[in-house]
Backbone as CSV, one residue per row, in Angstrom:
resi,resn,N_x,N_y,N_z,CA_x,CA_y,CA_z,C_x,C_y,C_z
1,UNK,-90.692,14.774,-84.957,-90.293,13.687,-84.113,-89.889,14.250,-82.759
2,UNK,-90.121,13.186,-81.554,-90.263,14.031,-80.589,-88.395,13.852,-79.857
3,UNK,-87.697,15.163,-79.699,-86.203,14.639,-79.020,-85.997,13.820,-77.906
4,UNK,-85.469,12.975,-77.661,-85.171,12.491,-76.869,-83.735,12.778,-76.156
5,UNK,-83.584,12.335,-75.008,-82.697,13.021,-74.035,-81.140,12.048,-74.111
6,UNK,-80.347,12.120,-75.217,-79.383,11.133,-75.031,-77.950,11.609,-74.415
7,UNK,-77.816,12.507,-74.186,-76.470,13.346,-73.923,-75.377,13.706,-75.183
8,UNK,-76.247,14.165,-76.501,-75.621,14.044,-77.518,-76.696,15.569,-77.907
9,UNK,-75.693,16.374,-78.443,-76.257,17.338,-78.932,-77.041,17.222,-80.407
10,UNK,-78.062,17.821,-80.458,-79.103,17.639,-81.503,-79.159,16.006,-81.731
11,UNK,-79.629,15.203,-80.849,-80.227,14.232,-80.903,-81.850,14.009,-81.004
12,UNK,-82.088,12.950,-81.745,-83.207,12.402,-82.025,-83.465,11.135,-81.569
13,UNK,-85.053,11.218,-81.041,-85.625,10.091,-80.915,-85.210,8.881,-82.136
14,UNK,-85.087,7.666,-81.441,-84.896,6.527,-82.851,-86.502,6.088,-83.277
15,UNK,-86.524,6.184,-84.671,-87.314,5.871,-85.156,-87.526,4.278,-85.389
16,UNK,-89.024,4.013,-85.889,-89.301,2.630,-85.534,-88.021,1.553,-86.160
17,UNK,-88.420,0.358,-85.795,-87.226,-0.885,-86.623,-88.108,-1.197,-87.742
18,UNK,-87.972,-1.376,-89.105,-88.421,-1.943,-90.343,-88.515,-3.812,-89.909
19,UNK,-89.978,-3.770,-90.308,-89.915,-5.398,-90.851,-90.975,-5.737,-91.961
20,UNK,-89.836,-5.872,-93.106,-90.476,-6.296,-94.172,-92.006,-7.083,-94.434
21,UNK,-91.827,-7.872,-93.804,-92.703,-8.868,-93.545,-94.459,-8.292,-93.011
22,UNK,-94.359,-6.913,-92.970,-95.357,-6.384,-93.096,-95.081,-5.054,-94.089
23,UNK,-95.473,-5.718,-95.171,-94.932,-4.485,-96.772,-95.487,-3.555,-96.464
24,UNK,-94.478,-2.964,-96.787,-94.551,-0.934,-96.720,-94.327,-0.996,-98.489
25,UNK,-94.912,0.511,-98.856,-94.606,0.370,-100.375,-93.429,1.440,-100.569
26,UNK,-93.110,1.460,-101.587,-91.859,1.906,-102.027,-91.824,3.027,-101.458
27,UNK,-92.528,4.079,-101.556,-92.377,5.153,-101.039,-92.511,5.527,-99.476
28,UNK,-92.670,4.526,-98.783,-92.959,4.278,-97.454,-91.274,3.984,-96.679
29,UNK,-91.020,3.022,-97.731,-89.553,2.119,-97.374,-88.493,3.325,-97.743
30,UNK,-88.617,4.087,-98.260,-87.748,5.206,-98.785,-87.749,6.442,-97.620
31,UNK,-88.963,6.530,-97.221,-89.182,7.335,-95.934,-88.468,7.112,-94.786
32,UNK,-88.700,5.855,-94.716,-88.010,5.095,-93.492,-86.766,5.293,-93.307
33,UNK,-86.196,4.628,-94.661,-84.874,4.920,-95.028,-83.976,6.321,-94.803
34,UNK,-84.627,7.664,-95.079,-84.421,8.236,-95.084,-84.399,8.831,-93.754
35,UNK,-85.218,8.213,-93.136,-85.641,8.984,-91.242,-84.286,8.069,-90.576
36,UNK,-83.692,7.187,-91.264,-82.886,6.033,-90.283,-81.463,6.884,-90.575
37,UNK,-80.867,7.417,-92.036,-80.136,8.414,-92.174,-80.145,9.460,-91.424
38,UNK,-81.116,10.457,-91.135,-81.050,11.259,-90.335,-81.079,10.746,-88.957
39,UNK,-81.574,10.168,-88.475,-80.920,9.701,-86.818,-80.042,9.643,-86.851
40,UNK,-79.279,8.638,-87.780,-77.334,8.624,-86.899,-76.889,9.677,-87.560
41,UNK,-77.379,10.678,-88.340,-76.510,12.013,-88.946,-76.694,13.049,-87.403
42,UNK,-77.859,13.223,-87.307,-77.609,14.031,-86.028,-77.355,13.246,-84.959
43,UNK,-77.205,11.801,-84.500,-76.579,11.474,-83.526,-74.745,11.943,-83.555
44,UNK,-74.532,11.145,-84.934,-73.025,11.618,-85.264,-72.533,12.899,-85.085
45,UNK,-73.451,13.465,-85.534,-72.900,15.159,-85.384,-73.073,15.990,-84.327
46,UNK,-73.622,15.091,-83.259,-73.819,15.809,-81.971,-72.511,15.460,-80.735
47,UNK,-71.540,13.998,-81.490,-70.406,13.925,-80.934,-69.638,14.756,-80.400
48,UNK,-69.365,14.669,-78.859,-68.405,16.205,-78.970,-67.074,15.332,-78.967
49,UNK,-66.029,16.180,-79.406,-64.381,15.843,-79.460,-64.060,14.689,-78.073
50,UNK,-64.770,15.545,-76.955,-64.457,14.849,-75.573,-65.439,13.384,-75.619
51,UNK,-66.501,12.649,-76.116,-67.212,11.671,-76.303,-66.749,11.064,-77.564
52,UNK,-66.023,11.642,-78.560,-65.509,10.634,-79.552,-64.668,9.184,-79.179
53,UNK,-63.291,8.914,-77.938,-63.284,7.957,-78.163,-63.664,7.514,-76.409
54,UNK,-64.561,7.583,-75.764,-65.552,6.904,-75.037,-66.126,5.495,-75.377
55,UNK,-65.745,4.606,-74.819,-66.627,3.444,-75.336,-67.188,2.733,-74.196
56,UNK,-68.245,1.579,-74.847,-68.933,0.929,-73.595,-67.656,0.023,-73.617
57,UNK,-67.733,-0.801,-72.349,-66.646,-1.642,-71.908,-66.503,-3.457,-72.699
58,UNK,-67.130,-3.310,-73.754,-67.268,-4.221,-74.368,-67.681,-4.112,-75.975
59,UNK,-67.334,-3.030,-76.162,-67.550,-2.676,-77.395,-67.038,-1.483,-77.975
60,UNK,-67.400,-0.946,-79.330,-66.813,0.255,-79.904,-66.841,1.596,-79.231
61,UNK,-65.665,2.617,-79.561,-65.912,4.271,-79.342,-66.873,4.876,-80.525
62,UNK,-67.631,5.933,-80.354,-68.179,7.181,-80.630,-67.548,6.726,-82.002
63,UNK,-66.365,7.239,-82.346,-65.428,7.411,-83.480,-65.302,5.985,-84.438
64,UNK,-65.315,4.518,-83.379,-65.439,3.309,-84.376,-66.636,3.208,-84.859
65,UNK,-67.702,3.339,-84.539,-69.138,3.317,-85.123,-69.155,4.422,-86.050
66,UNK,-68.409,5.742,-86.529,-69.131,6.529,-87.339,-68.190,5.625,-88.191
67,UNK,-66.963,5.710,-88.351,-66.430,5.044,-88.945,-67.190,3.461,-89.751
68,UNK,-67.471,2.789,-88.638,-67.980,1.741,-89.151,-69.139,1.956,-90.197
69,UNK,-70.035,2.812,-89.756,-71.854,3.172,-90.682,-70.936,3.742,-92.292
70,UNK,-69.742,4.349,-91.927,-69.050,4.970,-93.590,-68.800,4.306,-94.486
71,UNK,-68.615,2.674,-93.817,-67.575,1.765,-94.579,-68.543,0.971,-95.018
72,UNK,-69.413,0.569,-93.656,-70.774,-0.280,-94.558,-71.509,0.375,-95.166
73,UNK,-72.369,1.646,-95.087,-72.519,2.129,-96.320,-72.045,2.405,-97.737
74,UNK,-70.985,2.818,-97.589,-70.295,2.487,-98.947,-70.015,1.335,-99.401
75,UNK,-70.333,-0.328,-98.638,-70.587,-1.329,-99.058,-71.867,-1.413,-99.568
76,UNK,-73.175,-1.146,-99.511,-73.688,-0.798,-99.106,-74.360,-0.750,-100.475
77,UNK,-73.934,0.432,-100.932,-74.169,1.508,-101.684,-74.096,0.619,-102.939
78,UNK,-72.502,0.036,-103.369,-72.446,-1.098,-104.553,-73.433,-2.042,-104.348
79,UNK,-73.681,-2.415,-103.059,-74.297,-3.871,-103.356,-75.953,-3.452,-103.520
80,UNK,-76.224,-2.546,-103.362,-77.801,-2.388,-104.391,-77.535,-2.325,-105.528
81,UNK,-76.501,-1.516,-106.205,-76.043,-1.350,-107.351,-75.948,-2.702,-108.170
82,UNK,-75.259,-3.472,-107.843,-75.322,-4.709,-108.193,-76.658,-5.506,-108.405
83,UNK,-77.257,-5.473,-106.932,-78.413,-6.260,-106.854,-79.266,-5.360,-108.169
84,UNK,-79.774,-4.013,-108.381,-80.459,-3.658,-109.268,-80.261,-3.893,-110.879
85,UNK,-78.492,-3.844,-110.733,-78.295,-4.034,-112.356,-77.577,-4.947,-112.855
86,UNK,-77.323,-5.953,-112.161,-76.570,-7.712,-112.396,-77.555,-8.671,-112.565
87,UNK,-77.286,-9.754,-113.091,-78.026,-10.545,-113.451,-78.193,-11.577,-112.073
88,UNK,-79.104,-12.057,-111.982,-79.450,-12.932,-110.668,-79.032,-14.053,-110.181
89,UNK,-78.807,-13.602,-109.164,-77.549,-14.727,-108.261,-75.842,-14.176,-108.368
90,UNK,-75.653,-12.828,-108.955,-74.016,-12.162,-109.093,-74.189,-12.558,-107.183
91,UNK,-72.496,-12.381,-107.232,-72.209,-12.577,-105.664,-72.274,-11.081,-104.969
92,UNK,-72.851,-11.280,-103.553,-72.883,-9.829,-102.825,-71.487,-10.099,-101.820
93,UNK,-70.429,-9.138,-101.824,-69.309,-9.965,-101.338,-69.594,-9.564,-99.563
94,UNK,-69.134,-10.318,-98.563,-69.620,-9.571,-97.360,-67.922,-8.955,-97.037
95,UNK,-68.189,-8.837,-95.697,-66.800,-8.168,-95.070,-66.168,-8.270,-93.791
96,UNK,-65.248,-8.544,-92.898,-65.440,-8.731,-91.588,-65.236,-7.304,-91.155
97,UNK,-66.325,-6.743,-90.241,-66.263,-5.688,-89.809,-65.204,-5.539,-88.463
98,UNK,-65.219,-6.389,-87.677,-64.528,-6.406,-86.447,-63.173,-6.221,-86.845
99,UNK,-62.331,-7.220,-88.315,-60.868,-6.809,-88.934,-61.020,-5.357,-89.543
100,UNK,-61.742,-4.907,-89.822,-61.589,-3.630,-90.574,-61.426,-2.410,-89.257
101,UNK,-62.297,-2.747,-88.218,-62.240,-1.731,-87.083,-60.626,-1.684,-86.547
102,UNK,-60.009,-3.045,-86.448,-59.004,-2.736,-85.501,-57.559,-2.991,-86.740
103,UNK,-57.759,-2.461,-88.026,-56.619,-2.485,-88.860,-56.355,-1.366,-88.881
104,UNK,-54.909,-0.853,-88.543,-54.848,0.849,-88.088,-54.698,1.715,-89.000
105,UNK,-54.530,1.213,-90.376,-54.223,1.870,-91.700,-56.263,2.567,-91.536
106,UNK,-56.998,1.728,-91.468,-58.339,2.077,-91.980,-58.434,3.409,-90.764
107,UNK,-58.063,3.139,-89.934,-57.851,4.635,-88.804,-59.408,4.509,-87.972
108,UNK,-59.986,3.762,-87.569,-61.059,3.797,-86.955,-60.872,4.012,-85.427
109,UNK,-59.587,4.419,-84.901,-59.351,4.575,-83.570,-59.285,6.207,-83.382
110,UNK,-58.439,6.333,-84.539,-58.119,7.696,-84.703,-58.550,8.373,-85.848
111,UNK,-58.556,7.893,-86.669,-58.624,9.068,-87.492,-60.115,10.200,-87.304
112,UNK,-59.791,11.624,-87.644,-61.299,12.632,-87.537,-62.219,12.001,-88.388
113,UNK,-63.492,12.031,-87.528,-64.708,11.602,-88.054,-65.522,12.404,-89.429
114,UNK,-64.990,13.283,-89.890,-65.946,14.319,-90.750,-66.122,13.367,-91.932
115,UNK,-65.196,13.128,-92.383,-64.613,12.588,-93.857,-66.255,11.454,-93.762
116,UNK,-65.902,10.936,-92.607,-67.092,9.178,-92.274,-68.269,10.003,-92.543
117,UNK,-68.464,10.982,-91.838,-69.912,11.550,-91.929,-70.537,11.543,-93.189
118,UNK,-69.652,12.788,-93.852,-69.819,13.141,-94.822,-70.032,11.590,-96.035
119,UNK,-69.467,10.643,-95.852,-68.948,9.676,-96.769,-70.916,9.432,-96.605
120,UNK,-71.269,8.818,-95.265,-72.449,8.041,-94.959,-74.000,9.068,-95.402
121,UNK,-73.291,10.246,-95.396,-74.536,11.394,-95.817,-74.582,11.230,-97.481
122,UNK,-73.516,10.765,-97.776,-73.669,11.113,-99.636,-73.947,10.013,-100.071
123,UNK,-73.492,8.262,-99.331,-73.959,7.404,-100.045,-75.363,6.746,-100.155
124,UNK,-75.955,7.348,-98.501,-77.873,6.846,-98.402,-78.209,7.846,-99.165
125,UNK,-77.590,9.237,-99.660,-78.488,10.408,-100.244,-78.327,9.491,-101.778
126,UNK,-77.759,8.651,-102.233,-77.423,8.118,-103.708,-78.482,6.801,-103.686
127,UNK,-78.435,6.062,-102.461,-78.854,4.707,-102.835,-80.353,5.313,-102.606
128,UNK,-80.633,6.221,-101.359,-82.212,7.184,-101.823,-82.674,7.096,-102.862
129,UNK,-81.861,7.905,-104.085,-82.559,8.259,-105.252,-82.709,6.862,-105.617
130,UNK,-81.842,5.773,-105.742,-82.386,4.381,-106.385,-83.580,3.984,-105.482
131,UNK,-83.746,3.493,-104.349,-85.029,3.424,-103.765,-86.345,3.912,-104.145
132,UNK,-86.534,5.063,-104.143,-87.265,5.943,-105.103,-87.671,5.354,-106.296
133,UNK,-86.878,4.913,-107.242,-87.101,4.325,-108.257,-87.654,2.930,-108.762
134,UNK,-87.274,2.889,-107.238,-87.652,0.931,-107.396,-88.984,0.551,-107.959
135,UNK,-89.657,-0.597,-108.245,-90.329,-0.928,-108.151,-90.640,-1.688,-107.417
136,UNK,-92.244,-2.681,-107.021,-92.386,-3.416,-106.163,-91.200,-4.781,-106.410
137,UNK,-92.085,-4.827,-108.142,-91.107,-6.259,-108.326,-89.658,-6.274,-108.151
138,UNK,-89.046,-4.980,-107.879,-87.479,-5.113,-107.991,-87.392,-5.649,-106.650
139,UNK,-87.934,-5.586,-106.086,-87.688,-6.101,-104.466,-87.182,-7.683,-104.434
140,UNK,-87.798,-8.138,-104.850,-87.307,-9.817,-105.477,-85.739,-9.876,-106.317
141,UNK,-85.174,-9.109,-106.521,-84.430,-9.202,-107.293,-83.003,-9.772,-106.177
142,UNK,-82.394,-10.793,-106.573,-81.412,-11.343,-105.839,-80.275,-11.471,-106.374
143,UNK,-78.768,-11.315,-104.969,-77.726,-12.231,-105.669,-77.660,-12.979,-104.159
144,UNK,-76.457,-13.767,-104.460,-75.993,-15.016,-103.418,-75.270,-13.781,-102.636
145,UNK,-75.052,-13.471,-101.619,-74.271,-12.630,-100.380,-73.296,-14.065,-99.601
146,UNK,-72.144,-13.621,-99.952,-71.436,-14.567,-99.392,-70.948,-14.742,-98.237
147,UNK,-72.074,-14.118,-97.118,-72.186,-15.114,-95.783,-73.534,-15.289,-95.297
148,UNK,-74.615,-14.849,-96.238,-75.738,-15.457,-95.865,-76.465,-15.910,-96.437
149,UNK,-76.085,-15.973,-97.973,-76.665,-16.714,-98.877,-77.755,-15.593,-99.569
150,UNK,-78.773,-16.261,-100.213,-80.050,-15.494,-100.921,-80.463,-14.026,-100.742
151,UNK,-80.249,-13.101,-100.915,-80.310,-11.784,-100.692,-80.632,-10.984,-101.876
152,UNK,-82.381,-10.909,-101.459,-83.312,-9.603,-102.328,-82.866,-8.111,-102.260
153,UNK,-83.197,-7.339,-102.999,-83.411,-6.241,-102.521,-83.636,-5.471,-101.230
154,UNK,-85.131,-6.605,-101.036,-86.156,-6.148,-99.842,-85.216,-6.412,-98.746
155,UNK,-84.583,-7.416,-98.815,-83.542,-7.799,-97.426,-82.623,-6.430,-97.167
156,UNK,-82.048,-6.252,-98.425,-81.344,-4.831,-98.381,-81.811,-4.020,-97.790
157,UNK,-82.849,-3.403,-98.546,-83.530,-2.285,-97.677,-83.471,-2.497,-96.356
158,UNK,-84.518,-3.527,-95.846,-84.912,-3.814,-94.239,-83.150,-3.844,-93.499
159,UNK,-82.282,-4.642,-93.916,-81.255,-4.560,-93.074,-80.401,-3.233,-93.177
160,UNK,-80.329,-2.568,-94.316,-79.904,-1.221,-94.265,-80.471,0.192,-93.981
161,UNK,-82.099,0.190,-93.603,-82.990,0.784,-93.024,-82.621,1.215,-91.644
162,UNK,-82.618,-0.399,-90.912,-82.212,-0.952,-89.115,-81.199,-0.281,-89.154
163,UNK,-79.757,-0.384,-89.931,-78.446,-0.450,-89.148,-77.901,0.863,-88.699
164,UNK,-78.361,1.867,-89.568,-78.277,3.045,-89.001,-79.161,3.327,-87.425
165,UNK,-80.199,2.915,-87.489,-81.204,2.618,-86.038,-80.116,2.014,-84.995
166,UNK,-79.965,0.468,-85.094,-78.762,0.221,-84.200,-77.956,0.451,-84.180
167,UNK,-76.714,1.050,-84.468,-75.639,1.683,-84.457,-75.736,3.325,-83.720
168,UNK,-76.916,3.900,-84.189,-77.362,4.898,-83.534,-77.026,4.735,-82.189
169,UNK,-78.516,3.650,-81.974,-78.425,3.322,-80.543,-77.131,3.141,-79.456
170,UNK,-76.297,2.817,-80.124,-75.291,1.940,-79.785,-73.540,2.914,-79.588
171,UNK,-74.239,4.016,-80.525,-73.040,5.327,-80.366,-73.977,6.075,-78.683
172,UNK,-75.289,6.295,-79.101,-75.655,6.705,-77.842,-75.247,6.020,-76.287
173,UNK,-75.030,5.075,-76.417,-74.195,3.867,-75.280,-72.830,4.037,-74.884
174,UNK,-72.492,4.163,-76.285,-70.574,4.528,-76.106,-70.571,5.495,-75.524
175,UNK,-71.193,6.596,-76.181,-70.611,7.929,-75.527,-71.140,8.120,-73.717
176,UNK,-71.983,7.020,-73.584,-72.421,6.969,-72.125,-71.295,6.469,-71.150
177,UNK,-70.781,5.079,-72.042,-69.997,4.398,-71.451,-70.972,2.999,-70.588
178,UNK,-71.720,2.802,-71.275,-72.711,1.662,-71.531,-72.091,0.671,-72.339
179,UNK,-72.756,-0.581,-71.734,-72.688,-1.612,-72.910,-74.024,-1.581,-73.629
């Protein structure tokens, strides 16, 4: 992949956005998946101390976004779990991300980023191996997500594919001091 120039050490070009709606097969969607992990791993890890809490003027620091990719992944992580081994229609619970960023116990202002890294490297390396495994038909497999209703698999994937992509993007901004 070819680097691109973000002001972030060992940065990577972002790889394409997933849309379901033109099927990739399992092992395709797992690729993806896996290329969308490594972008924000070496975006994250190219943070320096002095760009951690940098933010655009309307949005998160360096440090709330790794934070944030730790917490929704490890949401993340259960709710395939669920979706693969619950019976259809269990509830996918959602979360407000914006209360979780600015509750100071969760430490997304401050607290060191490693712990987040590390958290977001071990839970796509877990929900990986389930991907891998999937089948086509598991893709259909649903519960109710309780703020958007009907939620497959395939939705999973595609929206947890992207979010590492945008968030990427979007630490590359902070640490600019971009919106």
């Amino acid at each position: 992949m070819a680097a691109k120039s973000t002001g972030l050490a060992g940065s990577w070009q972002q790889p394409k956005r997933v849309n379901r709606l033109n099927r990739m097969s399992i092992q395709e969607s797992a690729a993806a998946y896996e290329s969308a992990t490594q972008y924000f791993l070496n975006l994250a890890r190219g943070v320096t101390k002095d760009q951690l809490d940098v933010k655009d003027p309307e949005g998160w620091s360096a440090r709330q976004i790794i934070h944030h990719l730790a917490d929704s992944e490890a949401q993340s992580y259960a709710r395939l779990r669920r979706l693969v081994a619950e019976p259809e229609g269990s509830i996918i619970q959602g979360y407000d991300e914006n209360l979780w960023a600015v509750a100071p116990q969760l430490g997304y202002e401050s607290a060191p980023v490693e712990n987040s890294i590390a958290i977001f490297a071990a839970v796509r390396a877990g929900s990986l191996d389930i991907i891998k495994r999937l089948n086509e038909s598991d893709l259909e497999k649903a519960g109710v997500h309780s703020e958007s209703g009907h939620y497959t698999i395939a939705k999973w994937l595609t929206g947890y594919t992207n979010h590492p992509k945008d968030h990427g993007d979007q630490l590359v901004r902070a640490v600019k001091g971009q919106s």
